[in-house]
N, CA, C and O of each residue as an XYZ file, in Angstrom:
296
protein
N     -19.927     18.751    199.778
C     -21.321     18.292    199.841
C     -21.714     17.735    198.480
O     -21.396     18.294    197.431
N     -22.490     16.495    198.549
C     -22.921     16.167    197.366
C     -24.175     16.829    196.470
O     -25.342     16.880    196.859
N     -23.766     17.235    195.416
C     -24.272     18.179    194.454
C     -25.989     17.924    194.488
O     -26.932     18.631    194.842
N     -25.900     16.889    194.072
C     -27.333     16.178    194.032
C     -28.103     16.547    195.223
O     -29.302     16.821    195.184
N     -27.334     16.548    196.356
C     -28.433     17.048    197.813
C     -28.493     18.232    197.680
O     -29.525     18.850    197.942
N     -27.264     18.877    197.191
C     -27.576     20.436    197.321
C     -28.476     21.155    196.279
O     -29.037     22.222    196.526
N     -28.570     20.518    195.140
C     -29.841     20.822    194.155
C     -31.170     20.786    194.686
O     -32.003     21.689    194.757
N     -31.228     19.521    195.067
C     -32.876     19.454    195.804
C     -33.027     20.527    197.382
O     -34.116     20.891    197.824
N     -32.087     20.768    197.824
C     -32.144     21.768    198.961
C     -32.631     22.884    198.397
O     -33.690     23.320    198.850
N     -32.026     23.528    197.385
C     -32.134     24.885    196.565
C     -33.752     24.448    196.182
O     -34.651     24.725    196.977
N     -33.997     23.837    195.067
C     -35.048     23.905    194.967
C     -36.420     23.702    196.096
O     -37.598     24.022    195.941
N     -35.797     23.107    197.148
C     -37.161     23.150    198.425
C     -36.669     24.431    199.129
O     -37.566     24.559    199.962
N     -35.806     25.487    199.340
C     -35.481     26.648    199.806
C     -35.541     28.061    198.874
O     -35.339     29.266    199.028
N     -35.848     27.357    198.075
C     -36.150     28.787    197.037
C     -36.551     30.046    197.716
O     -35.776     31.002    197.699
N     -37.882     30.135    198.407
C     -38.039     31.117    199.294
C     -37.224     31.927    200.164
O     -37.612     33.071    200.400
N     -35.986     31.440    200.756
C     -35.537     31.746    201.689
C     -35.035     32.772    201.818
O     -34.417     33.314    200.902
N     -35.183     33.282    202.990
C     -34.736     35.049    203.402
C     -33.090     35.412    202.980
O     -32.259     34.625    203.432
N     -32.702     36.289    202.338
C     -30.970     35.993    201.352
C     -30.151     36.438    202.136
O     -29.074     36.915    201.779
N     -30.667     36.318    203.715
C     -29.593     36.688    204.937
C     -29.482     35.966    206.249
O     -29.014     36.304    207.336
N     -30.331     34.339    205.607
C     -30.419     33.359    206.658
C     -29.243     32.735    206.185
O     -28.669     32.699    205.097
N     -29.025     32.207    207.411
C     -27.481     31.299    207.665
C     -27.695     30.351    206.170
O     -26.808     30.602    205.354
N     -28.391     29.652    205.851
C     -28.595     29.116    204.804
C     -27.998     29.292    203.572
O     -27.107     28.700    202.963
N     -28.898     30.521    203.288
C     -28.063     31.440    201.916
C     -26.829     31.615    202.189
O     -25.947     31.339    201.376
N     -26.661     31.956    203.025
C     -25.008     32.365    203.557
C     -23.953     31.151    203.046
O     -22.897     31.226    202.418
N     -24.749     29.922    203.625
C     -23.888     28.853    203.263
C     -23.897     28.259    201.625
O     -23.003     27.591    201.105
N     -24.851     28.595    201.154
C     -25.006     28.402    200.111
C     -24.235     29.024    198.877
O     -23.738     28.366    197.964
N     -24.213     30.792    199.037
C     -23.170     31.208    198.543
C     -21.904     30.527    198.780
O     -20.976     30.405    197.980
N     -21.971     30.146    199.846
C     -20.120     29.882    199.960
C     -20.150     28.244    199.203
O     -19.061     27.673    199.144
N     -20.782     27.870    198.913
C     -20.878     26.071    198.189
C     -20.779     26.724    196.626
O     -19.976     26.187    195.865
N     -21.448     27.685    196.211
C     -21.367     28.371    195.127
C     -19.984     28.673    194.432
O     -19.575     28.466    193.289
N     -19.402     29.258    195.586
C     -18.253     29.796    195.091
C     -17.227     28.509    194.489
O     -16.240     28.623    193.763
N     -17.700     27.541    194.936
C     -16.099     26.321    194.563
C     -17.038     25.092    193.555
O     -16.558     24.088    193.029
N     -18.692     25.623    193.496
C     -18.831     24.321    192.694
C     -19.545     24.954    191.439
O     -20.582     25.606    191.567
N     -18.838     24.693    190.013
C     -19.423     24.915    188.798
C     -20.862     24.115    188.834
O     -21.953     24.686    188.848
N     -20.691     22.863    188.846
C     -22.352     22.520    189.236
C     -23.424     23.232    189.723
O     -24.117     23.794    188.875
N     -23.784     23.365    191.078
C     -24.925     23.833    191.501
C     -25.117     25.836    190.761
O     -26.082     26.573    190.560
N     -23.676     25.963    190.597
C     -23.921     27.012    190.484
C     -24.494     27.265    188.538
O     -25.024     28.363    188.365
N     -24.432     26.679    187.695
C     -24.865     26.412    186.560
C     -26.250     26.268    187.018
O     -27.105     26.979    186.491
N     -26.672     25.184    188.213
C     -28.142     25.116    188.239
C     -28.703     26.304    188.670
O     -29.882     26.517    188.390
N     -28.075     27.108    189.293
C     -28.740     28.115    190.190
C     -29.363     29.268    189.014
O     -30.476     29.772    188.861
N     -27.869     29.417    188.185
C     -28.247     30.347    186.866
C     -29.250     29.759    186.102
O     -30.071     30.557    185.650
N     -29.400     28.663    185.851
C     -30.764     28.228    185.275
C     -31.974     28.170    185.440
O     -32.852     27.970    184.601
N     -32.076     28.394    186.842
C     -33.395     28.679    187.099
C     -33.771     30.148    187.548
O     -34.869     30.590    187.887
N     -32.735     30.680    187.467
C     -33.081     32.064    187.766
C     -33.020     32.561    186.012
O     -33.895     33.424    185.945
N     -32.661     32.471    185.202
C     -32.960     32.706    183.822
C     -34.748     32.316    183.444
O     -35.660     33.047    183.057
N     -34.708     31.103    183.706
C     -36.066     30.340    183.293
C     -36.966     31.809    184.232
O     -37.233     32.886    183.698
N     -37.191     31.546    185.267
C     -37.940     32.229    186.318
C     -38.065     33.776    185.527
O     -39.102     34.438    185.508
N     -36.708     34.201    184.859
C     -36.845     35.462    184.597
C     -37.721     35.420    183.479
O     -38.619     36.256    183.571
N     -37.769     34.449    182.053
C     -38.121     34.131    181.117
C     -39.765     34.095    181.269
O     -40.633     34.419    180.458
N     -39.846     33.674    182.364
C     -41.531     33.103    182.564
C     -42.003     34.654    183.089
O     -42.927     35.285    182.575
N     -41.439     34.974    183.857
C     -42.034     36.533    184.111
C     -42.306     37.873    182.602
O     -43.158     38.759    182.543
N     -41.617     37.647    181.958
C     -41.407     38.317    180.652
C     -41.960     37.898    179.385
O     -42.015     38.715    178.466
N     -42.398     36.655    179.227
C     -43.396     36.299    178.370
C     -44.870     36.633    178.832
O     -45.510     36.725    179.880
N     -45.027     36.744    177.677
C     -46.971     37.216    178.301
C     -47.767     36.011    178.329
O     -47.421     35.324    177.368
N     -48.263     35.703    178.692
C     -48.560     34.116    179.602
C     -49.502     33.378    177.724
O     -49.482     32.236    177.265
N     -50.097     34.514    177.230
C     -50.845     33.859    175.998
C     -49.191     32.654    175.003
O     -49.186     31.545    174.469
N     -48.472     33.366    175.163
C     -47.247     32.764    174.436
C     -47.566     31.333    174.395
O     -47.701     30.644    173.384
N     -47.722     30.779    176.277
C     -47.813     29.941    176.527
C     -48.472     28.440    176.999
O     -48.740     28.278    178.190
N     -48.669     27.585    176.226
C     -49.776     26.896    176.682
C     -50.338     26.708    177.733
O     -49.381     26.619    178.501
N     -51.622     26.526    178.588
C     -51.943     26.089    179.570
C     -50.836     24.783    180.110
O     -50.263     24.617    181.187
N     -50.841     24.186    179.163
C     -50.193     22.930    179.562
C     -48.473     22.700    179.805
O     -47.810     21.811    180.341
N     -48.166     23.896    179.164
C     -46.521     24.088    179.572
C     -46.714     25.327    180.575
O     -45.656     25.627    181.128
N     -47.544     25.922    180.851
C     -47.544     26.725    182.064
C     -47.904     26.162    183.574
O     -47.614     26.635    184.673
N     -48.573     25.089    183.252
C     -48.661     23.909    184.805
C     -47.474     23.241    184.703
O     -47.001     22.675    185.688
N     -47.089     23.236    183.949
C     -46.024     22.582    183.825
C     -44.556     23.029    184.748
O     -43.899     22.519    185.655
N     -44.500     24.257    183.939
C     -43.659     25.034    184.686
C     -43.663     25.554    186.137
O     -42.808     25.545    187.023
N     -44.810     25.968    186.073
C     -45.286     26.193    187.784
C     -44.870     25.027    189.016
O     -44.376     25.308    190.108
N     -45.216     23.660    188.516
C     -44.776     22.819    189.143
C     -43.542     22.199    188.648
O     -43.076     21.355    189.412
N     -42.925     22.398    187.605
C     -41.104     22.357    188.369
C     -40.810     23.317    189.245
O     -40.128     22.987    190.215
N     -41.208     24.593    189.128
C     -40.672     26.095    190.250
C     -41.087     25.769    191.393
O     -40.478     25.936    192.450
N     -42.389     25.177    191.213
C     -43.272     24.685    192.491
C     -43.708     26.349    193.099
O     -43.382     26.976    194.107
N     -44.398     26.583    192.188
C     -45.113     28.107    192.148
C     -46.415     27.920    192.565
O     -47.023     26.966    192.081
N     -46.998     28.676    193.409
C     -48.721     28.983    193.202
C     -49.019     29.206    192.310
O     -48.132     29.563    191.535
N     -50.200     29.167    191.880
C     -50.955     30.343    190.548
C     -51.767     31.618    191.679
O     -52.378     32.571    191.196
């Protein structure tokens, strides 16, 4: 599968239940591609990063920021 589709999948499936056929397949794309799987660790680092800073750290303006790459509510 081409990497590029499977990036934008991950990021519009973020939510997804980690025992739908999906994830399922996804792990298994994981296992053989250094790509997506570099992306996957990156946003689960960032995500962890943003939870662990205390939000003053961060500007209003890099915190909309961020929210909408994660594509987070506030």
């Amino acid at each position: 599968m081409d990497c590029i589709k499977k990036i934008e999948e991950i990021c519009d499936r973020l939510g997804e239940d980690i025992d739908s056929e999906w994830c399922k397949k996804l792990k298994e794309h994981l296992k053989d591609c250094p790509v997506c799987c570099a992306y996957v660790d990156t946003i689960k680092k960032t995500v962890e990063l943003y939870k662990v800073l205390p939000e003053a750290d961060l500007s209003e303006e890099v915190q909309e920021r961020l929210r909408k790459t994660l594509k987070l509510s506030l």
